[in-house]
C-alpha positions as CSV (number, residue, x, y, z in Angstrom):
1,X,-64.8,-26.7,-13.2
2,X,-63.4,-24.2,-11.4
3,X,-65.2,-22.2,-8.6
4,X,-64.4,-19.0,-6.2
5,X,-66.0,-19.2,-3.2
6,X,-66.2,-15.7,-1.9
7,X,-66.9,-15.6,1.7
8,X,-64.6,-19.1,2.6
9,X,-64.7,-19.0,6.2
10,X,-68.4,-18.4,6.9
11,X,-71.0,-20.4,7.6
12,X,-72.6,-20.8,4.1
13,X,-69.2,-20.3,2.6
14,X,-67.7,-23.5,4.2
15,X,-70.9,-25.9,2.9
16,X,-70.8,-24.7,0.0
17,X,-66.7,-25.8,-0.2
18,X,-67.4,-29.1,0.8
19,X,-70.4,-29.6,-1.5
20,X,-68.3,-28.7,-4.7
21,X,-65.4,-30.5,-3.2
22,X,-67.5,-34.0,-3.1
23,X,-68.9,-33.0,-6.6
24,X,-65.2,-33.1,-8.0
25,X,-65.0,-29.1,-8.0
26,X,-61.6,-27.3,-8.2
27,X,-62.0,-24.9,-5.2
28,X,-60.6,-21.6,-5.3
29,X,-61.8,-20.0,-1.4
30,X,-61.5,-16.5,-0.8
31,X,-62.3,-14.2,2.7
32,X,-59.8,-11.8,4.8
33,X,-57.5,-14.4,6.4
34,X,-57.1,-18.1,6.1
35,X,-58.5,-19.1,2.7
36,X,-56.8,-19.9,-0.7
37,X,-56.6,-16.2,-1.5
38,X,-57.2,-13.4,1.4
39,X,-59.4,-11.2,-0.5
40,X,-61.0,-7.6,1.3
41,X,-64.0,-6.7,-0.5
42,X,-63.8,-3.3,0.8
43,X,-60.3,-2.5,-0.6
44,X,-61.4,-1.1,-4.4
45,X,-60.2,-2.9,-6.9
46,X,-59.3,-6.4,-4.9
47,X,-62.1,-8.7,-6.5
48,X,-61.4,-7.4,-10.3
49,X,-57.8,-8.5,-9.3
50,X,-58.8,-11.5,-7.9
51,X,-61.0,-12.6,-10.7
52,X,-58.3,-12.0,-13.4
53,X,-55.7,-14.1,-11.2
54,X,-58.3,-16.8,-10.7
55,X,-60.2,-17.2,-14.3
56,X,-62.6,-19.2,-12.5
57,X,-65.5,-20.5,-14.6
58,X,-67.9,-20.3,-11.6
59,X,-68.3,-17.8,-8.7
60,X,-70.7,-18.0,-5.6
61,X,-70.7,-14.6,-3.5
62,X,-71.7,-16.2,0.1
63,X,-69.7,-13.0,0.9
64,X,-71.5,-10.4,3.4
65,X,-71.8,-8.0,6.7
66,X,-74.7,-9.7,8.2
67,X,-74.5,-7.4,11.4
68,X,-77.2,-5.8,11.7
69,X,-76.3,-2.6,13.9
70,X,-72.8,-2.7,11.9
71,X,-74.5,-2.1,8.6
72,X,-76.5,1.0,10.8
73,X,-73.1,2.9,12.0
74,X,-71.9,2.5,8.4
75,X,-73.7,2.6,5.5
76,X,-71.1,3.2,2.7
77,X,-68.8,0.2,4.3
78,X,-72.0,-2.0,4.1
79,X,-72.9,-1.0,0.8
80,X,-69.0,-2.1,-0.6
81,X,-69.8,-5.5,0.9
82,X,-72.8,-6.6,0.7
83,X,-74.2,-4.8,-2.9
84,X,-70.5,-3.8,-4.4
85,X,-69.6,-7.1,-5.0
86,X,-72.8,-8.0,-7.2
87,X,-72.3,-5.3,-10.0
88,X,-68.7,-6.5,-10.0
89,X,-69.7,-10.0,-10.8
90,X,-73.1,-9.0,-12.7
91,X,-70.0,-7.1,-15.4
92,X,-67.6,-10.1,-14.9
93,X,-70.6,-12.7,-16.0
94,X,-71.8,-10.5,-18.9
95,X,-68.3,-10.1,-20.3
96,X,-67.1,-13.9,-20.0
97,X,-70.5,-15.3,-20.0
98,X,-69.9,-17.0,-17.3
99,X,-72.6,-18.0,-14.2
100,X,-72.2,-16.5,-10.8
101,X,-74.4,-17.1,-7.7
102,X,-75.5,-14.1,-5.3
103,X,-76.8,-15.5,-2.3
104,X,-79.0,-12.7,-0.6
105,X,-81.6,-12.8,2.3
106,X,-85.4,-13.0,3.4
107,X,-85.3,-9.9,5.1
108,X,-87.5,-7.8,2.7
109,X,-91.0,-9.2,4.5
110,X,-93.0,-7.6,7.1
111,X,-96.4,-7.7,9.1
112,X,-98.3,-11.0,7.5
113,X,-97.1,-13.3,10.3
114,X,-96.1,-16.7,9.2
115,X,-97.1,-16.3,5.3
116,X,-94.9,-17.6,3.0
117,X,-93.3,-15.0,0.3
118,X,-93.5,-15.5,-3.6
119,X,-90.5,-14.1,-5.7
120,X,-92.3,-11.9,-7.0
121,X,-94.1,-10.4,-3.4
122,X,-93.4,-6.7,-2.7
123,X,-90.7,-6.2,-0.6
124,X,-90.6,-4.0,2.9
125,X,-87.1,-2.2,3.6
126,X,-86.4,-1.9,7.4
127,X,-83.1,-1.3,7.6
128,X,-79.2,-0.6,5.9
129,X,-78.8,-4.7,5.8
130,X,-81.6,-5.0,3.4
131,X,-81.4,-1.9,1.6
132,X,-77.8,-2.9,0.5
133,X,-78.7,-6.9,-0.2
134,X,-81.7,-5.6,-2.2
135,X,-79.2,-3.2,-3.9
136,X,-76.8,-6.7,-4.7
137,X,-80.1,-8.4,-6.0
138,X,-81.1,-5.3,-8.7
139,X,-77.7,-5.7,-10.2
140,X,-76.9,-9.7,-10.1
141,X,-79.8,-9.8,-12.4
142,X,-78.7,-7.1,-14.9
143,X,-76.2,-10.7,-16.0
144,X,-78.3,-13.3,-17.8
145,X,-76.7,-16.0,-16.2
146,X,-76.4,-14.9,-12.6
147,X,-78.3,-16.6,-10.0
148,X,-79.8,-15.3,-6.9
149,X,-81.0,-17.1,-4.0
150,X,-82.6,-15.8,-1.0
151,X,-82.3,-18.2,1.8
152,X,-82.0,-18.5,5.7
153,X,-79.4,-21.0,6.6
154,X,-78.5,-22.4,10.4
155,X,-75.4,-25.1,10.8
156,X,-72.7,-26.0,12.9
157,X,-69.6,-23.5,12.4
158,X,-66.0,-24.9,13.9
159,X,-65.6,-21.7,15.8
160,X,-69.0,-22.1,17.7
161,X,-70.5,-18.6,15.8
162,X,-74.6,-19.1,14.3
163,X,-77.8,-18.8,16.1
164,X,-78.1,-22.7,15.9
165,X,-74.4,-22.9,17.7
166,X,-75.6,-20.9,20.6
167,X,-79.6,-22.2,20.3
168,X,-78.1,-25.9,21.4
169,X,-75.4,-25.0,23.7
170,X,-78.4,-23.1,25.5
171,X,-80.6,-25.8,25.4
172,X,-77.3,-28.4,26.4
173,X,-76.8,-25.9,29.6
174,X,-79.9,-25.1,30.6
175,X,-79.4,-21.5,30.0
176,X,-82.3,-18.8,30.0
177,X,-84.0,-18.7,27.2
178,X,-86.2,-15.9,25.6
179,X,-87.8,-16.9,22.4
180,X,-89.5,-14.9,19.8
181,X,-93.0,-16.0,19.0
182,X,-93.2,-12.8,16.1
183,X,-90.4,-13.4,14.2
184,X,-90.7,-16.0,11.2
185,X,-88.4,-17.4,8.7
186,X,-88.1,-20.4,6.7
187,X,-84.4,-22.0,8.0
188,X,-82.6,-24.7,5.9
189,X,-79.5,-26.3,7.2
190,X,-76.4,-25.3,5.3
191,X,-75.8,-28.6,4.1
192,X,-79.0,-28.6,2.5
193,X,-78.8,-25.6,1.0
194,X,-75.2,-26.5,-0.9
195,X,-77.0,-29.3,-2.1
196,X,-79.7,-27.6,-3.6
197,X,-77.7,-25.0,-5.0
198,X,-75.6,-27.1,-7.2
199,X,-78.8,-29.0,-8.6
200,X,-79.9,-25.8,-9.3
201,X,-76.9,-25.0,-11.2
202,X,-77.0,-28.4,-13.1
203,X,-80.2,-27.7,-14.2
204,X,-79.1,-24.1,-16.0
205,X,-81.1,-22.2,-13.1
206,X,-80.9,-18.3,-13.3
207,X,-82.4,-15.3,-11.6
208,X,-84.2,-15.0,-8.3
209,X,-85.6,-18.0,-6.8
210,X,-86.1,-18.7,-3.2
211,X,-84.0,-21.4,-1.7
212,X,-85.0,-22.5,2.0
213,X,-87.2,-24.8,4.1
214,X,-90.3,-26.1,2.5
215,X,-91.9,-24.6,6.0
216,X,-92.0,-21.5,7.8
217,X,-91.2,-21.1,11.9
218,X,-91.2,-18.5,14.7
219,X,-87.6,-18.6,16.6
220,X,-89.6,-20.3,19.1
221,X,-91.0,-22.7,17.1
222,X,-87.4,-23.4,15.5
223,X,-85.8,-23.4,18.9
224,X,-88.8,-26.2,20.3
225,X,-87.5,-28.3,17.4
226,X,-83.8,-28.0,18.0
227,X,-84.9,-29.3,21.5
228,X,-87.0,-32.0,20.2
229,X,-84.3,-33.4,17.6
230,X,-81.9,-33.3,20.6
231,X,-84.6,-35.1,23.0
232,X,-84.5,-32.2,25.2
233,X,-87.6,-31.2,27.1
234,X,-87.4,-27.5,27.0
235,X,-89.8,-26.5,29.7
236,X,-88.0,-23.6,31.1
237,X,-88.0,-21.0,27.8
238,X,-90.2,-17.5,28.1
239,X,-91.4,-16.0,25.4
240,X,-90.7,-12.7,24.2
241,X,-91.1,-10.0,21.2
242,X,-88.8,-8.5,18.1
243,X,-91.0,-5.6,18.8
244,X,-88.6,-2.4,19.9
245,X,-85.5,-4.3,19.2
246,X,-82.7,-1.9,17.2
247,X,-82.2,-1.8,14.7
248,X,-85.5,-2.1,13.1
249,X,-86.1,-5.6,11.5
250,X,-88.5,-7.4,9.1
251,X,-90.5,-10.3,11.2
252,X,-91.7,-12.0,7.9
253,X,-89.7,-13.8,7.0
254,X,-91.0,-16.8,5.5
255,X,-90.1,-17.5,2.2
256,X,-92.6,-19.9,-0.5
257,X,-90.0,-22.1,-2.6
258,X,-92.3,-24.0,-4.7
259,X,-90.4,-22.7,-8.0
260,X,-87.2,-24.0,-6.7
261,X,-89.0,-27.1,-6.2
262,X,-90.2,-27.4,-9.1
263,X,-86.8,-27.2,-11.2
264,X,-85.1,-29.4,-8.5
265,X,-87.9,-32.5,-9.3
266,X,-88.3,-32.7,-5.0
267,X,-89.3,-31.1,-2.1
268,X,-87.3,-29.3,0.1
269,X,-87.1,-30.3,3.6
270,X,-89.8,-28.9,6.4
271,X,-88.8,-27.8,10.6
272,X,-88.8,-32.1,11.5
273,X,-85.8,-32.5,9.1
274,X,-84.1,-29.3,9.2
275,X,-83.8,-29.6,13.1
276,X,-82.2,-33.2,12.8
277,X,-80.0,-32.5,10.4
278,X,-78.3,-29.2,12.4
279,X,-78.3,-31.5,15.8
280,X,-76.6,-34.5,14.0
281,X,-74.1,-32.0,12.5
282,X,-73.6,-30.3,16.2
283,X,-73.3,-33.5,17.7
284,X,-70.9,-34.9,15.4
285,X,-68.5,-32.0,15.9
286,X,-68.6,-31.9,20.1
């Protein structure tokens, strides 16, 4: 089979190019620079191109502009990343009846703390990022065989960029640390995450499921368990608030993924697991 990989060179983007790699997968990568085709998905036009050239029989979007303030200054160059893209691919996958995969985000939940978030929960839109992944979700599933996953991934990236990168190299250094005791989310490890994804796949899985760790975590609580995993005894961290950050954010970010359990026959992994697997992965890159 052959798959594009939009997004290469990112942190999903480069799991998810191993994972089909080790399943036997011809690999197609795409991103601005340094990837099998350099591919701007702002430039009109470019992914059609790119998708006739290709003829792929598979294509993941792990594509998007997950800067937060960036997506605030511009709304219209947000929008042709991060929700362009989707109706693209939603057309392609309708026309060749072929799947596609949208990967999209947890940041639709606010206010209920550390609950965990059904598909189907109502949503909460607090800024441009998530109006505009929201906007990618609505038209991935206008194709019958697209795929949506809303996830929140951590990993080791070769250039050092991630919140897990700089979490360990804190922790490592003895740095400062101020973590967020209001902020919750349900991280998986990248690796993980491929994984599951390509069961999903196997198993003919389509529209919007959630795809993350069986448990949900403040910051500080994820941060505690970075330590932990790394037998670190971090006794020096304060705690602090997402409260009056900018831009605006949802805190809520945990995400329920029984349904994706379900269809992949096991459970995903909780904080314990996720933590090891990220350290292991850091260490074995140092």
């Amino acid at each position: 089979m052959r798959v594009l990989v939009l997004g290469g060179t990112g942190l999903m983007g480069i799991a998810l190019i191993a994972e089909a790699k080790m399943r036997g997968f011809d690999v197609i990568s795409a991103a601005r620079t340094n990837t099998d085709i350099e591919l701007d998905l702002g430039i009109q036009h470019s992914l059609q191109n790119a998708l006739a050239s290709v003829q792929p029989e598979l294509v993941i979007n792990a594509a998007a502009n997950v800067n937060l303030a960036a997506c605030e200054r511009d709304p219209e160059e947000a929008y042709s990343i991060n929700a362009k893209p989707a109706q693209v691919l939603a057309n392609w996958s309708q026309a060749t009846a072929r799947p596609f995969v949208q990967i999209s985000t947890d940041h639709f939940f606010d206010v209920d703390g550390a609950a965990k978030h059904l598909e189907t929960a109502e949503i909460t839109i607090c800024n441009e990022y998530a109006r505009t992944k929201y906007a990618a979700e609505t038209y991935a599933l206008t194709a019958p065989k697209a795929l949506v996953l809303r996830t929140n991934i951590a990993g080791h990236h070769p250039d050092g960029r991630g919140f897990s990168n700089w979490a360990l190299h804190a922790l490592h250094e003895r740095q400062p640390l101020t973590l967020f005791d209001d902020f919750f989310c349900s991280t998986i490890d990248t690796g993980d995450f491929a994984h599951g994804l390509f069961d999903l796949l196997e198993r003919n899985a389509t529209g919007l499921l959630h795809l993350a760790s069986s448990e949900v975590s403040s910051k500080l609580q994820f941060v505690h368990a970075l330590a932990a995993a790394a037998n670190i005894d971090l006794n020096w961290a304060t705690t602090g608030s997402v409260t009056g950050l900018q831009p605006p954010r949802a805190r809520s970010l945990g995400l329920d993924v029984s349904k994706a359990e379900v269809i992949l026959g096991r459970s995903l992994p909780g904080l314990e697991i996720v933590a090891e697997r990220i350290v292991n992965q850091w260490r074995a890159c140092q």
